[in-house]
DRENDO-1510 file (C-alpha; in Angstrom, 1 decimal, always signed):
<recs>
REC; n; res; u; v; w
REC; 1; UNK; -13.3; +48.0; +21.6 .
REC; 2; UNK; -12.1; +50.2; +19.1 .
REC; 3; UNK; -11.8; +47.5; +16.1 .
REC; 4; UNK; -15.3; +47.0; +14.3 .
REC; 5; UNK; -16.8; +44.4; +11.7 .
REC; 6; UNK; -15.8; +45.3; +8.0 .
REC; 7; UNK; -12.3; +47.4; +9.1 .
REC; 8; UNK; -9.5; +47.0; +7.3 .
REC; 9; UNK; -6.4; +45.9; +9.8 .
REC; 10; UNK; -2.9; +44.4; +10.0 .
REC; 11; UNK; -2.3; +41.5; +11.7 .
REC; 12; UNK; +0.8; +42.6; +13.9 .
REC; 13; UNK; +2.1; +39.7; +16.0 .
REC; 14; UNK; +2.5; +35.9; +15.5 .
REC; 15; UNK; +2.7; +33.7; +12.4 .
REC; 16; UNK; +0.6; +35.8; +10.0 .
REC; 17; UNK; +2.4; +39.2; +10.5 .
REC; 18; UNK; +2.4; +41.7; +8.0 .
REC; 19; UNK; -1.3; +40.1; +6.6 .
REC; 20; UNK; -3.9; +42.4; +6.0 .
REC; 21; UNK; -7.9; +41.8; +5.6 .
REC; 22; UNK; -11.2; +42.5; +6.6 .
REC; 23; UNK; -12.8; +42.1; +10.3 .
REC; 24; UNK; -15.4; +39.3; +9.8 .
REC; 25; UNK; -16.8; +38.6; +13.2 .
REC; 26; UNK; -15.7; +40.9; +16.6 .
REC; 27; UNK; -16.2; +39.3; +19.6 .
REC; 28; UNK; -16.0; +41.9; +22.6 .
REC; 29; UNK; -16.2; +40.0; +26.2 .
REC; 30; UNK; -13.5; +37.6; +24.6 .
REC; 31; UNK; -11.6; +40.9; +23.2 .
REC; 32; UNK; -10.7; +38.8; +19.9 .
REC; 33; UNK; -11.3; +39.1; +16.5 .
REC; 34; UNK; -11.8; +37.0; +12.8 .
REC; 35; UNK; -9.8; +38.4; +10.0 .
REC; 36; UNK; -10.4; +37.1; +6.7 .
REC; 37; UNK; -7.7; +35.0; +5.3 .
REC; 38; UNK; -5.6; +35.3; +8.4 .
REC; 39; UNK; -5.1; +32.8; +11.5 .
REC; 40; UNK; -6.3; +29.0; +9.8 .
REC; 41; UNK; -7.4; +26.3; +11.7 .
REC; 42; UNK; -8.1; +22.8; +11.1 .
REC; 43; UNK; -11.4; +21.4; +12.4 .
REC; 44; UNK; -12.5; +18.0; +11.9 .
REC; 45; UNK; -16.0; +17.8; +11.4 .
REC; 46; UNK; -18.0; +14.4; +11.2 .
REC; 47; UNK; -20.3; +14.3; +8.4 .
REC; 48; UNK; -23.7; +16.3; +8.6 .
REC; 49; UNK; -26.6; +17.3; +5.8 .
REC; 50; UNK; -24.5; +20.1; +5.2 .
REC; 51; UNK; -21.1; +18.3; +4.6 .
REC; 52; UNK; -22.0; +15.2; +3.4 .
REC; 53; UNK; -18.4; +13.6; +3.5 .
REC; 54; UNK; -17.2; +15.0; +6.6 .
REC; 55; UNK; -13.6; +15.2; +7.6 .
REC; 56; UNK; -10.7; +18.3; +8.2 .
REC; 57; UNK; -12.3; +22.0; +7.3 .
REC; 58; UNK; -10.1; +25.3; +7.4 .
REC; 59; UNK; -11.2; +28.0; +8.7 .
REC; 60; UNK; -9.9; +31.3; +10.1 .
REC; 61; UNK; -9.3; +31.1; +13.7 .
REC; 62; UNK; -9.6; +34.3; +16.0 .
REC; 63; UNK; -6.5; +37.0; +16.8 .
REC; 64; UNK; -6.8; +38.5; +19.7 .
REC; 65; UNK; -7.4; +42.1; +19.3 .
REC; 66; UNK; -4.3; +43.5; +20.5 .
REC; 67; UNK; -2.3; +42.0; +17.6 .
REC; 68; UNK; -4.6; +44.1; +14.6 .
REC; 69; UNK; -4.1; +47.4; +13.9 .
REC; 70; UNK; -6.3; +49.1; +11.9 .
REC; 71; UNK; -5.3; +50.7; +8.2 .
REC; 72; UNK; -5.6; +54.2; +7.8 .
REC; 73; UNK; -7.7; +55.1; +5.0 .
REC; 74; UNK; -5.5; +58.0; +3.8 .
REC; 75; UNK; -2.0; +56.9; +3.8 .
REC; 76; UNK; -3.1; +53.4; +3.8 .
REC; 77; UNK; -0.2; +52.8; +7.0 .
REC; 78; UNK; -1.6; +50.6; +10.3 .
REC; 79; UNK; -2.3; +53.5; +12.5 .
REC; 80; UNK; -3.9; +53.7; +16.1 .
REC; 81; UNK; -7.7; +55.1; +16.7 .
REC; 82; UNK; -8.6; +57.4; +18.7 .
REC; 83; UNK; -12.3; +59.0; +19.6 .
REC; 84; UNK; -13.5; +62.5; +18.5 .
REC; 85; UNK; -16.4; +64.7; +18.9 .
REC; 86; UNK; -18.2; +66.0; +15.8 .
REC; 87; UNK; -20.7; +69.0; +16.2 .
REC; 88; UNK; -24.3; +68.4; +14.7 .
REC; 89; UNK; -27.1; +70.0; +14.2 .
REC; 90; UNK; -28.7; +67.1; +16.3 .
REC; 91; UNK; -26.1; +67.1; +19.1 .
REC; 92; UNK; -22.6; +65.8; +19.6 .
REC; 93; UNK; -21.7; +62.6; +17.3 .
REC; 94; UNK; -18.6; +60.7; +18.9 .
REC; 95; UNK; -16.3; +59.2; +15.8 .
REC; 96; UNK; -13.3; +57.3; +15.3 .
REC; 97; UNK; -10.1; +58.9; +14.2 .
REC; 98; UNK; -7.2; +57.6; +12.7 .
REC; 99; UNK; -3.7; +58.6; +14.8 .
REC; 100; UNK; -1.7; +58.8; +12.3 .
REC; 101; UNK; -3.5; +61.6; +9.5 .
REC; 102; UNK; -6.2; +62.8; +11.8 .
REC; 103; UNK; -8.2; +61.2; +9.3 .
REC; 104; UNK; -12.4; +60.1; +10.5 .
REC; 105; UNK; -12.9; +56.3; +9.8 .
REC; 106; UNK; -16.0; +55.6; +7.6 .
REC; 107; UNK; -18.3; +53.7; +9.5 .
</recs>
């Protein structure tokens, strides 16, 4: 999966198109993803030691991972990502490149 915790990315498809934040959780078998302030849900939650009073929590819900794109960090655009291979003195170092500036993506 080419979408990893902490990336910047653009949600779009669905309701919250156009939103951008940051991955929070990446879940890989389920190819889906938790992007901050994007995707709420309402769960009802009977009260615990944690939540004393109980009752409906929001909470971001997961987007599957074909409707985020991730931002480019130079023109700031949602771009597509591709691999590369980077020569090092300890051997070859596979990064991820952004399609649209050719630009490597901090890791």
């Amino acid at each position: 999966m080419k979408i990893r915790k902490n990336d910047l990315v653009q949600v779009t498809a669905g309701n919250d198109r156009g939103k951008r934040g940051k991955v929070l959780k990446v879940f890989p078998d389920k190819l889906r993803v938790v992007v901050e302030g994007v995707n709420f849900i309402m769960r009802h939650t009977k009260p615990n030691q944690a939540n004393q009073q109980g009752g409906i929590v929001k909470r971001e819900g997961t987007i599957h991972v074909s409707n985020v794109m991730l931002i480019d960090p130079k023109s700031g655009k949602p771009t597509r990502v591709g691999h590369s291979v980077l020569k090092t003195a300890d051997g070859n170092k596979r990064v991820r490149v952004a399609r649209v500036s050719n630009e490597m993506i901090p890791e």
